[in-house]
Each structure stands twice: as C-alpha cells, then as structure tokens.
C-alpha positions as semicolon CSV with decimal commas, in nm:
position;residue;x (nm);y (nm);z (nm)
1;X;19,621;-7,021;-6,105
2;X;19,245;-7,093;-6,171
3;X;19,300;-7,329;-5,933
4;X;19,381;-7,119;-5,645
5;X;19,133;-6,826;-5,746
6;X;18,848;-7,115;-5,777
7;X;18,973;-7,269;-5,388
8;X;19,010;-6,885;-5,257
9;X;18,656;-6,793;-5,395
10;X;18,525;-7,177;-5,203
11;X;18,671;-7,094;-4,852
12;X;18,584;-6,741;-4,898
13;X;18,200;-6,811;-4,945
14;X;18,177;-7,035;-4,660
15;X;18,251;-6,718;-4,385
16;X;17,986;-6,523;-4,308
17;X;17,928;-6,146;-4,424
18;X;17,941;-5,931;-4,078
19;X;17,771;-5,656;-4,189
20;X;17,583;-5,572;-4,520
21;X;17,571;-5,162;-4,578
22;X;17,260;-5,028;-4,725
23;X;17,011;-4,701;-4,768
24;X;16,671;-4,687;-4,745
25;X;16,452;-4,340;-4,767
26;X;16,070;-4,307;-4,626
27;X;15,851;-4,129;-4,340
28;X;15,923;-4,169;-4,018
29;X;15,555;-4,340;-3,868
30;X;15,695;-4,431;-3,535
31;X;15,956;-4,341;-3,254
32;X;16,029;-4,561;-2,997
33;X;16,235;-4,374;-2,714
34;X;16,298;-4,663;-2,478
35;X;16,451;-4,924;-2,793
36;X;16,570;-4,644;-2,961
37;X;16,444;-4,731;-3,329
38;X;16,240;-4,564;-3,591
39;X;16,009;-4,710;-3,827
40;X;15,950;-4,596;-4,146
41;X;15,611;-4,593;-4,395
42;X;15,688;-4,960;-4,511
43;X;15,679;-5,062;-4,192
44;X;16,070;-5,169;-4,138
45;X;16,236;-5,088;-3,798
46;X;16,585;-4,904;-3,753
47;X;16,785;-4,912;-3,461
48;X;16,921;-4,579;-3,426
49;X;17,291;-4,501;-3,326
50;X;17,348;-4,486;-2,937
51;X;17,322;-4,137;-2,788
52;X;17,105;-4,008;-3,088
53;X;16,903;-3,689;-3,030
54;X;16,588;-3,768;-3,079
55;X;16,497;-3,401;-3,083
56;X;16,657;-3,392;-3,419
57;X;16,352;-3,649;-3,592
58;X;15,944;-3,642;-3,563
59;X;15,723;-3,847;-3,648
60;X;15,611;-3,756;-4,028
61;X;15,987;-3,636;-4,122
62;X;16,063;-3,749;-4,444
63;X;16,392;-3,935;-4,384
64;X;16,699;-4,088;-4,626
65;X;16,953;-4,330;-4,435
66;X;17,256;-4,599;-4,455
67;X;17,272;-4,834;-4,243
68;X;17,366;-5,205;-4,185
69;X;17,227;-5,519;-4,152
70;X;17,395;-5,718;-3,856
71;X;17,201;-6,057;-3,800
72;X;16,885;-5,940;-3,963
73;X;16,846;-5,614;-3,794
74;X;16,905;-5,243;-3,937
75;X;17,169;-5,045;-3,746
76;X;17,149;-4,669;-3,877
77;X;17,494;-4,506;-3,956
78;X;17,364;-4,184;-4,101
79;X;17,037;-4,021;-4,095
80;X;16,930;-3,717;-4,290
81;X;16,619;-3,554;-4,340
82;X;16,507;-3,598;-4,725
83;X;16,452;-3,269;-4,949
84;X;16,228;-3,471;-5,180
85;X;16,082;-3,825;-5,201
86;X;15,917;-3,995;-5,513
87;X;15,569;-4,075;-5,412
C-alpha cells in the first residue's frame, strides 16, 4: 500500500497545478481601462474579470481580493472594497 500511495504521490507531482487560488488586500494606485487590470500599493498587477464595471473601483479604494494565478499572472475572482487595512 505504501507502495502505491508513494507511486500516486510521484506521477501526481509531475502534472502541473492549473490554477493556484489566493487573496491579496491593498490600494488601488492604478487602473488600466484598455488591459483591464488594477494595480495595487505593492506594485502587483490584477487582471480583472471580463465585463467588470469599472465604475464600481477608483484609484485610492482600499481593496481585498481572491484571485488566481494562471501562468504567473493574477486573474481576480472577487473584488471587494476593504472596511479596514493594517497599515
């Protein structure tokens, strides 16, 4: 049985992860319309979901989000503005 679990746990590291989910929380510093990403006070860029309202963000808003990582870039799948953000 170790066996199998030890061969399962070989093959199984040798696919790659599609997407990896994460959050991230900061001030919006940029908006770029015509990409249609953000990018936040430590300076990482978010590609935001397609037909966003961009009337809903600013520049300044203080934002907390989930997103994933699909070959190194940051796909938002939930933005909301933040109530209160540890300096």
């Amino acid at each position: 049985m170790r066996h199998f679990v030890a061969a399962f746990m070989f093959f199984a590291s040798l696919f790659p992860v599609g997407a990896l989910a994460d959050d991230a929380q900061g001030t919006i510093t940029k908006i770029d319309e015509d990409n249609s990403t953000i990018t936040l006070d430590d300076g990482k860029v978010y590609k935001l979901p397609g037909e966003f309202d961009l009337s809903a963000i600013e520049k300044g808003m203080k934002v907390t989000l989930m997103f994933d990582v699909v070959d190194k870039e940051r796909y938002i799948t939930d933005i909301e503005q933040a109530t209160d953000l540890a300096e």
